[in-house]
C-alpha positions in Angstrom: 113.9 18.9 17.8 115.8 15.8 16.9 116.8 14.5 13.9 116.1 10.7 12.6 116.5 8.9 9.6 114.1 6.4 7.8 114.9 3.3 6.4 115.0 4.6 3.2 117.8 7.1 5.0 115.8 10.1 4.6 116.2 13.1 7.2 113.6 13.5 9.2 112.7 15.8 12.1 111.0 14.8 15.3 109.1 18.6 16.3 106.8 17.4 19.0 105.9 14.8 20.9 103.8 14.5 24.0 101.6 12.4 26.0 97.9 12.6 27.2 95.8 11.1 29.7 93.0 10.1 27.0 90.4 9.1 29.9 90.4 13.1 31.4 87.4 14.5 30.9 85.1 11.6 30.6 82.5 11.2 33.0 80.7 8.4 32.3 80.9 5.9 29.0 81.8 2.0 28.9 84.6 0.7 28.0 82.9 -0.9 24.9 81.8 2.7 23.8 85.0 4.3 24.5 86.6 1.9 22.1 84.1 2.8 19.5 84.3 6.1 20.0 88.2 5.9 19.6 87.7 4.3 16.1 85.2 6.8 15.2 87.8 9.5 15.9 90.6 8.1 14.4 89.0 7.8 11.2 88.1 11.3 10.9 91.7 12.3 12.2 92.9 10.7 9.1 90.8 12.3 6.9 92.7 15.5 7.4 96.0 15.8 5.3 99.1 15.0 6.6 97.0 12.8 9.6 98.0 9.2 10.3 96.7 7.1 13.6 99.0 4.4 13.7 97.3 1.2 15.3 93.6 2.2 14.0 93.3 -1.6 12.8 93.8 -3.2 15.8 91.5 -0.8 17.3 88.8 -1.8 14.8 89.5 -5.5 15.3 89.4 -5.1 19.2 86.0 -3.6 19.0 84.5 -6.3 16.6 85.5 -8.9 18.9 84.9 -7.3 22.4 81.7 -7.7 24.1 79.4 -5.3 25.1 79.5 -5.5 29.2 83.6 -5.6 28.7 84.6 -4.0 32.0 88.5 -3.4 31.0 89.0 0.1 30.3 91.4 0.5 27.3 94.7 2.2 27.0 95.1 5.1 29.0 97.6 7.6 27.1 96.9 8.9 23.6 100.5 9.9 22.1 101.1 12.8 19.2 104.5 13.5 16.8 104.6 15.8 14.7 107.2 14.6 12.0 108.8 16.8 9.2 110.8 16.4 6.3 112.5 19.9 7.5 112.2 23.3 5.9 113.3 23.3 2.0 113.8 26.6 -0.3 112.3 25.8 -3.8 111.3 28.6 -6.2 111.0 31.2 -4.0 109.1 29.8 -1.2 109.7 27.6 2.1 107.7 24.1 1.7 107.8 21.7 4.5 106.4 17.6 4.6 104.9 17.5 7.6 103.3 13.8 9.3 101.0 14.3 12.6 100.9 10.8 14.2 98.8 9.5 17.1 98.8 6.4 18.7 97.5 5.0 22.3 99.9 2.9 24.4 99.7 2.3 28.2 
């Protein structure tokens, strides 16, 4: 775990964070469609509480303006924090913030 501090200077608590190969696992799709499929998934990732996709506009704007028969396969690794606020005592029980955030990056 390591400890950061916001701009607002806020403690906060980096939990987790790893890496994925985001093209494992799929056998055939083109990179058009994996793109959509991206934005179709991000979208319902946020819809969970606590869920943010950082980049989910640019990924939106990238598949309104790609074409079709694109051949360039989009970024490879899909990146997940878990973020916390830490572990506070109030009235009797434990409450924690917690942020889940994924992005892709190459």
């Amino acid at each position: 775990m390591r400890i950061l501090t916001d701009i607002t200077g806020k403690e906060l608590r980096l939990n987790k964070i790893e890496g994925v190969d985001a093209l494992a696992g799929i056998l055939e799709g083109s990179p058009y469609m994996i793109r959509k499929m991206r934005v179709f998934s991000a979208k319902k990732y946020m819809n969970g509480a606590g869920q943010f996709f950082s980049g989910i506009e640019l990924l939106e704007k990238e598949v309104e303006t790609l074409k079709r028969d694109c051949d360039q396969l989009p970024l490879r690794e899909l990146w997940l924090a878990e973020i916390s606020t830490g572990n506070k005592f109030n009235d009797g029980k434990f409450s924690t913030n917690r942020l889940n955030v994924q992005w892709y990056q190459e």
